[in-house]
N, C-alpha and C positions, 0 to 999 in steps of 0.2 A: 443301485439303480443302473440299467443299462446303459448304456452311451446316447444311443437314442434314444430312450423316452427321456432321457437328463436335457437332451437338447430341444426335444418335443414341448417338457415342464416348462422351460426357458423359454419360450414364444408362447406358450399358452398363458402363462401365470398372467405375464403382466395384460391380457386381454383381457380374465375376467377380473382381474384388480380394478383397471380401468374404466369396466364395462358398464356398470353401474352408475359410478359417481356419469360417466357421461350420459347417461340414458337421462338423469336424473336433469339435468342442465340443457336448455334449448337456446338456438338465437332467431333472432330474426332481421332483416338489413332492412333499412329504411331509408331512402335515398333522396336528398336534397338537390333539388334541379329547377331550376328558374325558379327559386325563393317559393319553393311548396314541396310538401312530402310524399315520396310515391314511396309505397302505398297511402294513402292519408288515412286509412283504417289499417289497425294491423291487430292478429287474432293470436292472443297466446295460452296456454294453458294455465286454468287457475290452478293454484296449489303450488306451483313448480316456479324455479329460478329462473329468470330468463335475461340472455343477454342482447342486447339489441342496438346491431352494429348502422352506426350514422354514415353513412355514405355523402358526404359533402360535393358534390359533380360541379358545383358555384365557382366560381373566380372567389369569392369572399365569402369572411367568416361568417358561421350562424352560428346563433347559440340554441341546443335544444334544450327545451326548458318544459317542465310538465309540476304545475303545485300540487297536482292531484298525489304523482309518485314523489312527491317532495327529490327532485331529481334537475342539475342541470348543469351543462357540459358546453362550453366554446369548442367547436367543429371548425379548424382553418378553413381556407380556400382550398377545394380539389385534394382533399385528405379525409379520414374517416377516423373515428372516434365510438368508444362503446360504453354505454352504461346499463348494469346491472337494474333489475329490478323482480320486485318479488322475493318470496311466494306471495301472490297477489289472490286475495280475494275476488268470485266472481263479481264483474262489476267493467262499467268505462270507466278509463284516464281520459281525460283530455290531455295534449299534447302542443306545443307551438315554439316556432320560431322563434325567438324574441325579434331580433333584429326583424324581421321580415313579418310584424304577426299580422299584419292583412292579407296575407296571400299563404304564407307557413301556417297551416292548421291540421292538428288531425285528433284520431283516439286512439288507445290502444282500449281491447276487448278480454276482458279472460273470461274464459269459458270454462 
C-alpha cells in the first residue's frame, strides 16, 4: 500500500466503523427550568436507542422519573444527567418530575 492511501485508510476506516453504530443511536436534551420540562413533548424514533440528555437549568435536584420507560435518574442542581431508552415501540411514555410533579410533566412520542 502506498504511503498515502495507508494514511487515507487511517482516517477513513475508523469513520465508517463508527458510522453506523452512530447513525443507529439518537439523543435528544430535555431541559428542566422552573420545575417543568421544555420540551414537554419530545419525538423520538420507534425502533431505535435513544439517549435523552436531562438538562437540570434548577438551583435543585429533580428526579426524572417515567414508569411507563420503567426509568429514573436524580438530576442535581444546574447539572445534566442521561438516560437511555429503547428501542421503543410506537406508542407515548408519559414522563415526570417527581420532586416537582405538579408543574414537571411531559411524554416522550416514538414514531
Amino acid at each position: 500500500m502506498l504511503p498515502g492511501a495507508f494514511a487515507a485508510a487511517v482516517f477513513v476506516l475508523p469513520l465508517v466503523v463508527a458510522g453506523p453504530a452512530a447513525a443507529e443511536e439518537a439523543a435528544q436534551t430535555i431541559v428542566i427550568k422552573d420545575h417543568k420540562f421544555e420540551p414537554a413533548t419530545v419525538e423520538v424514533p420507534a425502533g431505535k436507542r435513544v439517549k435523552l440528555v436531562i438538562d437540570n437549568r434548577d438551583g435543585t435536584p429533580e428526579e426524572f422519573e417515567s414508569k411507563d420507560l420503567r426509568r429514573e435518574k436524580v438530576i442535581p442542581g444546574n447539572s445534566k444527567g442521561s438516560v437511555w431508552v429503547g428501542p421503543l415501540p410506537k406508542g407515548e411514555y408519559a414522563f415526570v418530575g417527581e420532586f416537582h410533579e405538579d408543574t414537571a410533566k411531559g411524554r416522550l412520542i416514538a414514531k
